[in-house]
N, C-alpha and C positions, 0 to 999 in steps of 0.2 A: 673796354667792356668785355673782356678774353675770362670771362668767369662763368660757374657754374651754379646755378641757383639753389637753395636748397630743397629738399623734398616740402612738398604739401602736407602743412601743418595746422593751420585754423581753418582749413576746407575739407580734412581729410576723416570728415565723419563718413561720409557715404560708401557703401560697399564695393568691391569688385572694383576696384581705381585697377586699370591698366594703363604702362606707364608706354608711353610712345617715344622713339627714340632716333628721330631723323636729323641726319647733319646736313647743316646748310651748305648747299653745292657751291660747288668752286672756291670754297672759304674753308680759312685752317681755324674758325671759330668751333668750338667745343659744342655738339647737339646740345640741343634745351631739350631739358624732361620735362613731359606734360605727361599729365593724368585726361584721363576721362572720368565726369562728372554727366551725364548724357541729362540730355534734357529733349523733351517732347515736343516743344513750341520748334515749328521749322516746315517747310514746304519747299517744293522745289522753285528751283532756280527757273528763271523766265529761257526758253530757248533762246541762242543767238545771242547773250548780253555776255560780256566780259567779266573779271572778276577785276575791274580796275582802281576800285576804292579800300583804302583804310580810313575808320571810322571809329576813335578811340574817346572812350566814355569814362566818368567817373559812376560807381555802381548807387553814388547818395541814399547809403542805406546805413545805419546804427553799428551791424557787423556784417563780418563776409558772410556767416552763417545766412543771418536774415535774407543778404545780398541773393546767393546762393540759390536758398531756397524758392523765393521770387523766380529768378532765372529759369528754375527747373518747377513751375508749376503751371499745371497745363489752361489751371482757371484766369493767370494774370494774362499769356496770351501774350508773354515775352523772354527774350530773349539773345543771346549773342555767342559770336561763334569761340570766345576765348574769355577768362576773367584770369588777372593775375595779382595775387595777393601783394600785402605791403612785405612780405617778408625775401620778393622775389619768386614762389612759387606760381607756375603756371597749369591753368586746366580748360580740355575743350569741351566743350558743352553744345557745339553743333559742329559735325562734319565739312569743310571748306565747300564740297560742292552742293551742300544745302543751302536754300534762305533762313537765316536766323531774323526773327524781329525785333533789331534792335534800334534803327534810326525813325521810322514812323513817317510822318509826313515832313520832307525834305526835298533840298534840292542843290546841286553843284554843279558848277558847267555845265550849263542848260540841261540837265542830267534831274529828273524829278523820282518818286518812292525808290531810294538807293538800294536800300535791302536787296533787290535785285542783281544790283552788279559792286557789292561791296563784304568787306571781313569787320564782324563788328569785337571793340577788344573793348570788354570792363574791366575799370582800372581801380580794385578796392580803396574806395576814401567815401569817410560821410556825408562828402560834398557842404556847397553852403547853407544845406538846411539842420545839417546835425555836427556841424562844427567842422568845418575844412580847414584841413589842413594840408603841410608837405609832404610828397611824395616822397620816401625815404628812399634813397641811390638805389639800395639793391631791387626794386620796385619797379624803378627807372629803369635800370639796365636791363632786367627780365623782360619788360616792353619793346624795349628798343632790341633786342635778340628776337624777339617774335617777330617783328616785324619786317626785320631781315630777312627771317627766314620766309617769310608768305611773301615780300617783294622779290624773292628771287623762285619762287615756285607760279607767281601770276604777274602779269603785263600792271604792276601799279607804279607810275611815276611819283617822285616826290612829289609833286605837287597837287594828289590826289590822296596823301594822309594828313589826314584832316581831325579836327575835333565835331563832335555832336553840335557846339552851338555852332559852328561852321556855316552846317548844311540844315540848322533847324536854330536860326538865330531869333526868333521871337519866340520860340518854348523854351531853349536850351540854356547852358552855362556850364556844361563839363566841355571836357575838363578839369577848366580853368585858367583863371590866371596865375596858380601855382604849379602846374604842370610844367615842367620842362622841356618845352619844345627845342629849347636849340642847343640843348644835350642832346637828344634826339637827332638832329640837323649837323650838328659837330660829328656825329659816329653813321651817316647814312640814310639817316630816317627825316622825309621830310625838308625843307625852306627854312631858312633862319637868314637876313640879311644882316653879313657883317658888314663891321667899318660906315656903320651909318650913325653920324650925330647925333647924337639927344639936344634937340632944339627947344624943350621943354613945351610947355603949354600955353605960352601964348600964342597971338597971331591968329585966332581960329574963322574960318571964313565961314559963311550963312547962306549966301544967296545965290540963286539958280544960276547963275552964270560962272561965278565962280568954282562953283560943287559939280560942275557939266566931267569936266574931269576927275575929279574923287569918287564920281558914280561909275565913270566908264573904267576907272582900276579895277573899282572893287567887282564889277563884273567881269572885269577879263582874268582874275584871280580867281573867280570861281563862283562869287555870292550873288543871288537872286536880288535885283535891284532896279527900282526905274530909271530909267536915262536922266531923265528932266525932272529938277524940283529944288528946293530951299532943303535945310538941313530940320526934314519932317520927322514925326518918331518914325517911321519905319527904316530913315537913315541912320538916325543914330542908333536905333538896335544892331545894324550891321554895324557901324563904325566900333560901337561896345565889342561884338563876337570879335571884328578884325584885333582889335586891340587886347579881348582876353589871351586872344593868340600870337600876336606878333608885336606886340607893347603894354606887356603885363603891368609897367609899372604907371599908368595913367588910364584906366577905364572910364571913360569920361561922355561916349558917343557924342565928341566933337572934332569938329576935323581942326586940328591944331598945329601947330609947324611940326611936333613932333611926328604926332601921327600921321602928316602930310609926306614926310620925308624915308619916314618908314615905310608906308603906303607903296612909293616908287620905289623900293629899295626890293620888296617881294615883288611886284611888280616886273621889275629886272629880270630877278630869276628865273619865274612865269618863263619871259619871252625869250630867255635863255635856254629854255628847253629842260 
């Protein structure tokens, strides 16, 4: 990912872009140029909270422009501290040590309204209501360099870059299940368990005794969830989110060998530190 993205070109209407040019410490990776796109929507940060979360969104808008625009207006009352285009271009739209509002109501390791102590990154795609599709590499990579570079300026473990439906699994779906999480996890960014079988989809288990542990993973991984119960909708909303993220290819919100084995596979890593 030793590459340099190109300048901002379907975002690069807006006036006065100043282009920012910090290298990431202690690394012989090449600075990422970012513009500024400033946008209004932002407050300060809560005292005393850390900046311990990444929180990577798809922007599910028609074009960057529309995306954009949205981001930078003060009546939608949103926004995020980075977007990066499909072409690789990146731009920051809120300052790191502001609140941008981008995740809403949420929650991760017992962690609730994140906006407080996290960096929100939109990730230009139409998402699944205007036709989702792949992240094209140079996109990818642009991502996965941002994100390096703010994990090496703030206190965020792997295992606290996350997607939106993560930490907001009955409203959300960016990402996705087409995001490239373990390109991400292969170069620094982020959990990917390798060397775990695809056990496919059978086997899927149902009832409160058996699910006592597929509840207590998914809460030590980080999702909001009841200890006790059958596999209810509110279960399988999370098993969907775990799965748009760590078993793209069966979103099914059933806990299945697959997703079972996958499940303790991030898990591991979790308690791996």
């Amino acid at each position: 990912m030793n590459h340099r993205p190109p300048q901002l070109r379907s975002l690069d209407h807006a006036p006065h872009l100043r282009p920012v040019d910090r290298p990431l410490a202690a690394c012989d990776r090449p600075a990422l140029p970012i513009q500024d796109l400033p946008s209004p929507n932002h407050d300060a940060r809560p005292d005393g909270v850390p900046i311990d979360m990444l929180v990577l969104h798809y922007t599910g808008m028609k074009t960057p422009r529309e995306a954009v625009d949205r981001l930078r207006d003060p009546a939608a009352k949103v926004s995020s501290h980075y977007i990066v285009d499909e072409d690789g271009s990146v731009a920051r739209l809120v300052p790191e040590d502001r609140r941008a509002w981008h995740a809403g109501v949420s929650h991760w390791r017992g962690h609730a309204e994140l906006n407080g102590r996290s960096i929100g990154i939109e990730i230009v795609n139409p998402g699944h209501e205007w036709g989702y599709r792949d992240f094209p590499v140079l996109q990818v990579a642009a991502v996965c360099d941002l994100c390096l570079l703010l994990m090496a300026r703030h206190p965020i473990p792997a295992r606290n870059v996350i997607g939106h439906s993560d930490v907001a699994p009955d409203r959300k779906q960016d990402p996705g299940e087409r995001f490239d999480w373990q390109e991400l996890a292969e170069n620094g960014v982020g959990l990917w368990p390798h060397d775990v079988p695809d056990l496919g989809r059978t086997g899927g288990v149902r009832d409160p005794v058996s699910l006592r542990p597929v509840r207590s993973a998914l809460n030590e991984i980080g999702y909001r969830i009841a200890p006790e119960g059958g596999l209810d909708p509110a279960l399988s909303t999370v098993l969907r989110a775990f799965q748009r993220h760590w078993r793209p290819e069966a979103i099914s919100g059933q806990a299945d060998d697959g997703t079972l084995v996958r499940l303790q596979g991030v898990l591991r890593l979790v308690r791996d530190g």
